[in-house]
Every structure is written in structure tokens, then in C-alpha cells.
C-alpha positions, 0 to 999 in steps of 0.5 A: 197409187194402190200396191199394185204398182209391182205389177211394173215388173212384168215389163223389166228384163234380168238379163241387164240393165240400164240407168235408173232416172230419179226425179222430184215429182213435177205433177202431171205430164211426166213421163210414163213410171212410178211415184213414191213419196218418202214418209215424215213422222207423226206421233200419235197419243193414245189416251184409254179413259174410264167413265164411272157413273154411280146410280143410288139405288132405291133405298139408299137412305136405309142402307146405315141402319139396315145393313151398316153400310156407312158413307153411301150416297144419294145423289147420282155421280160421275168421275173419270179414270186415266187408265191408259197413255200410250204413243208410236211413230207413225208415217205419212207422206211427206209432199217434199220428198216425192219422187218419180222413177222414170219406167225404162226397159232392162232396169229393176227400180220401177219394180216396187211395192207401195203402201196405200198411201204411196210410201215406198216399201219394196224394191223386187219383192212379191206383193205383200199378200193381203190379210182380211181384219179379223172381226173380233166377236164381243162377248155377249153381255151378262143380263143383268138380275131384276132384283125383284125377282127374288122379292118374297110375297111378304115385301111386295106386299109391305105398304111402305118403303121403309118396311120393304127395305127392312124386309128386303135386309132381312132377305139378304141375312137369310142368303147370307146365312145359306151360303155359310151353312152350305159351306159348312156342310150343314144343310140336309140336302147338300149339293151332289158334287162340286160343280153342284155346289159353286152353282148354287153358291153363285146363285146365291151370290147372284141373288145377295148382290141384286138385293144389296145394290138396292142399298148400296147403289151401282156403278156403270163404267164406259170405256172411251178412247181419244187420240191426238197427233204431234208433228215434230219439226224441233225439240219442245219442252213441256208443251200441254198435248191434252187436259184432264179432269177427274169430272169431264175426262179428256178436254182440248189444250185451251180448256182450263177446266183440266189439268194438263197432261204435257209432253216433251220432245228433244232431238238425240242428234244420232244422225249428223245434219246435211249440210245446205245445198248451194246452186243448182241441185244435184241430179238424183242419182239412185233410189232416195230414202230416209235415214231417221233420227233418234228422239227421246218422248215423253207424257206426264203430269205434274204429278207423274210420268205416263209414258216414256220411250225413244223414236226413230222421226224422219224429220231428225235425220236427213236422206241417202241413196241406193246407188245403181252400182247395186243393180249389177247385170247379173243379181236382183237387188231386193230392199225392204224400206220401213214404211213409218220411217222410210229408212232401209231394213233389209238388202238382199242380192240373188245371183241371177243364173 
């Protein structure tokens, strides 16, 4: 049911009130009123990877004996980086804990806003106004310099590889050497002023790395970002969420060819348990909401911890009421539930003149 539910509101009068009638949610064919559910905890798992691909570059083989560069490759290779691990406390509906509110003259209950998903968030409250997504505009991406375009004549037209690998080096020193005698102040035609000279220093630059990485290689990196989902109902200890491979990145829990990455949840115990309810269920009398419980999360490997924090989970806590000794003939009640926990954040009274 869309947040548009408030506008219920037209139909109740201030000037007094009557019963609130709470039910369970029974389907189809109940009376004309409000459905809200109650939400349970979910925790969700945000894993942030990056894939590096290293590209040898075309004369890679030459790179030790023209440039001293040791230990260079020449064979393509990918690896993966686990860069980021994080976690939060979401809320979905919880079927169990849907209930009705009956629409009736004179009360202020029906009055309520509800998220998109029909978890109750507001009692006599305006609309949350709706804000558009800001678009965020990626930064246009760099062209990447084609190293021949800064290839003399000469190395073009050498007729082997070899020989254009040693003009090539030979390319690189010249720049290099041109950027240290602009540093010294030892050119005849210096830069006129500063931003003059880091202009042409990073041309330079520009030009001493797309030469370069025809010996050293390149290396692409790609971004990727996984989510999992834990629903929690008991404490677990030491459960694998997800694996990890330095060559694969992120695979399923049953894929041996990672390494797991584990988690664990245990129950604090801040919230005292219900105790069962025996014979026929007690009438509902007021708005049910939840009051959660607190647990301890953790993600980790063998070799160290990744995240680490407290959780306020519906599922440890047990529920309560706004009783309708709140709704008084002559105040509004207004309340402010967390839609992730369904618990109550706020409880203002305006005195009705």
C-alpha cells in the first residue's frame, strides 16, 4: 500500500475520539481500513572488489636490458583485491506481524503513513515529501595517449623490433632529460610562468608514460560489487557468508576454490523474552510495534577481522503497544516508528485548542 494512505486522514475529526480496533490481518474481506506490517531484520553484506588486469606491453622482453626494469612479465594476468566489507540492518515485512487497523470516525490511528513496502512509519504526521535520486554525472573518462604518437620518424622506420625498442628507450632518456633541465631553469626558452611550466611538465610526463608502458605493461582495474543477505533467527558461529579468491574474486559458499570469509552473530539478550501465550489470544489493544534487540555482527577471515558492529534485529526483541489512553479528546498524538526496526523513535503530543 503506496504512502498515500495518510490521506485517510481527511475523513477523522479532533474534536474526540473513539476506540482504536486492531486486528491480525485476516485477507480479503475485512472491513474498509489500514494494513501495516511490522518489519523483520535482515542483514545485508557489502562486499567492494577490485579486478586488476595486467597487459604486457609490446616490448616487454627488452625492458631489463634497455630501461633496467627487473621482474616484468609477458604473460597477461589477472588478480582481485578485497577492498571494502561492510553491513547494515535493513527491514522487510514481516507476513506474522501484519495487522489491520479498522477505519472509524472520530479516531486518529488510521492516520498513518507507510513506506513503499507497507511497513508502518508515522502516526499524524505529513507526508514524507518525496525527493527525486540525484543522478550522479561520471567524470568523463581520460583518453588514453597512443604511444606512437609521440614515435620519431627514425623508430618507425627501424625494421626490427628489437631496434625500435632501443630507439624507443633512447625516446624516453631524451624526455627524461628534458624535464630535469626545465626543472633546473636550464632550457633557453623557459615556460613564461608557473602554470606554463606544469603544463609542459605534465606533457612531458604524459609522453614518458605512454613510451614507458610499452616496456613495463599496463594494468586495468575494474570496480565490482556484491551483496549477500543474512536472516537472523539464533546466534551463529563462525558460518561462511561468502569466499574469496585472489584469481576469481567473490564465489558462492559451497565453491572451494576461495578461501571463506565467516561471520558471526550472537543475540546481547537487552530485551527480556515474551513469555508464551497460552488459550485464546489476547485482543490487540492499541498500535502494536516493535521493541528490538540488540546483537553483536562480525565478517572475518582467518587472517583478520573486516567489519565489526552492534545491530538493533527485531527478531531478538519481542513487540508492545500504543495504548489509546494516548489518544486523549483533546491532543494529537504524533509517532515516529523506524521503518528497519519498526521500533518507536519519537512521541510528540500537540494540545488541540
Amino acid at each position: 500500500m503506496k504512502r498515500s494512505i495518510a490521506l485517510l486522514g481527511l475523513l477523522l475529526s479532533i474534536s474526540s475520539f473513539a476506540q482504536t480496533d486492531v486486528s491480525l490481518y485476516g485477507g480479503k474481506g475485512q472491513e474498509y481500513g489500514v494494513t501495516y506490517a511490522l518489519p523483520k531484520s535482515v542483514i545485508e553484506i557489502e562486499v567492494e572488489t577490485v579486478k586488476s588486469t595486467y597487459i604486457p606491453g609490446e616490448f616487454c622482453k627488452y625492458a631489463e636490458r634497455y630501461l633496467r626494469l627487473t621482474g616484468i612479465s609477458d604473460t597477461k594476468e589477472e588478480h582481485w583485491d578485497l577492498t571494502s566489507v561492510k553491513a547494515k540492518s535493513i527491514g522487510t515485512p514481516d507476513p506474522a506481524k501484519t495487522y489491520f487497523v479498522k477505519l472509524k470516525d472520530k479516531t486518529l490511528a488510521p492516520l498513518m503513513e507507510l513506506t513503499e513496502d507497507g511497513i508502518i512509519k508515522s502516526i499524524n504526521l505529513p507526508l514524507t515529501p518525496k525527493v527525486a535520486p540525484v543522478k550522479e554525472t561520471p567524470a568523463p573518462l581520460k583518453k588514453k595517449p597512443n604511444a606512437r604518437e609521440f614515435m620519431t620518424e627514425e623508430i618507425l622506420m627501424a625494421g626490427s623490433s628489437a631496434k625500435v625498442a632501443e630507439l624507443v628507450a633512447k625516446e624516453i632518456y631524451k624526455v627524461r632529460e628534458s624535464k630535469s633541465s626545465l626543472l633546473r631553469g636550464e632550457v633557453e626558452s623557459m615556460p613564461k610562468d608557473g602554470a606554463s611550466l606544469k603544463l609542459v611538465l605534465e606533457k612531458l610526463d604524459e609522453q614518458e608514460q605512454a613510451l614507458t608502458e610499452l616496456f613495463s605493461g599496463t594494468v586495468e582495474k575494474e570496480t565490482k560489487t556484491y551483496k549477500f543477505t543474512i536472516n537472523p533467527t539464533q546466534d551463529i558461529t563462525k558460518a561462511v557468508a561468502f569466499r574469496f579468491s585472489k584469481k576469481l574474486g567473490v564465489l558462492g559458499v559451497n565453491d572451494l576454490a576461495g578461501a571463506p570469509v565467516y561471520y558471526t552473530l550472537t543475540n546481547l539478550k537487552t530485551v527480556p523474552e515474551q513469555a508464551p501465550v497460552t488459550g485464546k489470544p489476547k485482543k490487540i489493544e492499541g498500535i502494536v510495534y516493535n521493541v528490538p534487540g540488540k546483537a553483536h555482527f562480525s565478517i572475518f577471515t582467518s587472517q583478520e577481522n573486516l567489519f565489526d558492529d552492534d545491530f538493533m534485529i527485531a527478531q531478538f526483541g519481542n513487540t508492545d503497544t500504543l495504548t489509546e489512553s494516548l489518544f486523549e479528546k483533546k491532543s494529537v498524538v504524533k509517532v515516529t516508528f523506524n521503518p528497519a526496526t519498526g521500533a518507536v523513535m519519537k512521541v510528540d503530543r500537540e494540545t488541540v485548542k
